[in-house]
N, C-alpha and C positions, 0 to 999 in steps of 0.2 A: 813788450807786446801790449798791443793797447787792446780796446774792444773791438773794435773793427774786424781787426787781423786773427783774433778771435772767432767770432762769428763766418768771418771769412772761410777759413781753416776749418771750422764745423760744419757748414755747405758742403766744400768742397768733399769733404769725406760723408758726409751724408747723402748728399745725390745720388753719386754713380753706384753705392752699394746696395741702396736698395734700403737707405735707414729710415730716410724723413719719411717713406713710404708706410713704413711698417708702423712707423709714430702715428699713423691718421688713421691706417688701415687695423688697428690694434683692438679698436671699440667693434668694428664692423665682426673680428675673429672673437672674440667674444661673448657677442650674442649671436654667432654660428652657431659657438659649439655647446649654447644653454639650448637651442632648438634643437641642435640633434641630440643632447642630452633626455630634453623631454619628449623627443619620439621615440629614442629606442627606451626610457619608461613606458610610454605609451601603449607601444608594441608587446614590453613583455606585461603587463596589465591585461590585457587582449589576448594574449594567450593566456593566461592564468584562469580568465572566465571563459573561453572556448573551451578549458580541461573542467571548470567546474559543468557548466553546461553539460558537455559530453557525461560528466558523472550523474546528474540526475537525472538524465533522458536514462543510463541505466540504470539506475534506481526506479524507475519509473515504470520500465521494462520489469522486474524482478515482481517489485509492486504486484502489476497486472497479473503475472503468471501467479504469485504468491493466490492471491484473492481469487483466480480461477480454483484453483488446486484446493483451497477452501472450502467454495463453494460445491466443490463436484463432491468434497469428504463430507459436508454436513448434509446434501441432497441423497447418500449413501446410506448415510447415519440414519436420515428420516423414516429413508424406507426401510431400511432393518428394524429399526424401531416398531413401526408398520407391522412387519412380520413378526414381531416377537408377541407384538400386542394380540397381533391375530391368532397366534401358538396359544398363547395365555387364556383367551377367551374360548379356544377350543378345548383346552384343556379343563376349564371350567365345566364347561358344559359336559364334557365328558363325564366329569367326578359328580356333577351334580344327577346324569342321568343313569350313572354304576350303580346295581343290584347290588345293594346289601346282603341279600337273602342265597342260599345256596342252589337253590331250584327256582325261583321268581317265577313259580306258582301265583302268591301274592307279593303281587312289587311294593319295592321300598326302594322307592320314592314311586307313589303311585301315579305312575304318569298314562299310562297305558296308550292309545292307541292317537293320543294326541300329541307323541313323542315329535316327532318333526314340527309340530306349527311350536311347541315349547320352544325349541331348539331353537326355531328363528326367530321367536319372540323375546328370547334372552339375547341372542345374536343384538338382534335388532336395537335392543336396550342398549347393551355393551358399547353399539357403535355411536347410535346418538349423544352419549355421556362421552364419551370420547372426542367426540366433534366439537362437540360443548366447551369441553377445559380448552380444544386447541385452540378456538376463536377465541376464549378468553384470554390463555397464553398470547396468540398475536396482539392481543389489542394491549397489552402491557399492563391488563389485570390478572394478576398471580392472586394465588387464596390467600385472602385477608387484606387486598388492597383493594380498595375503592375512591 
């Protein structure tokens, strides 16, 4: 056998089966199947941040409700606070205008007939020292910071 008959005989068997074809068409299946390699990465990438996505929108959700839910217990807090201070200052006033004596004949604490303007004048005081620390408290002056 020479080379001819050779090459001959390798055509011949490579044509009709469908070989030489696959020899040329071999590069082109190749870089098919790295494209569809890197789409379906692609794709599960894309879903991986659609699920992270999806998770911080709920996060984000919780968040909001969280900070509502906060806020409504600390504007609660404020005003119980409010009321307590208000009990306090009445109670004050109370003890401070209570008859020491058994018959308050002569009062002790002599307050006599000026009991009410007393009353709201300590009120009064109570409320403005009050007012006083809260603006300082807002404005991020605590006692002893300046």
């Amino acid at each position: 056998m020479d080379w001819t008959q050779i090459i001959t005989t390798l055509l011949t068997l490579l044509i009709p089966t469908g070989g030489l074809v696959a020899i040329f068409t071999m590069a082109e299946k190749k870089s098919g199947m790295m494209l569809e390699n890197a789409k379906g990465l692609a794709d599960s990438y894309k879903a991986l941040a659609e699920e992270y996505q999806q998770r911080e929108e709920k996060t984000q959700a919780l968040l909001v409700e969280k900070e509502e839910a906060l806020m409504t217990q600390i504007k609660m807090n404020s005003s119980l606070r409010h009321a307590l201070d208000d009990a306090h200052t009445e109670t004050a006033v109370a003890r401070l205008m209570y008859c020491k004596k058994a018959k308050c004949v002569d009062r002790d604490p002599p307050f006599g007939s000026n009991a009410d303007n007393v009353v709201e004048s300590i009120k009064q005081t109570t409320r403005q020292e009050y007012q006083a620390n809260t603006r300082k408290r807002s404005n991020g002056k605590e006692d002893g910071q300046d």
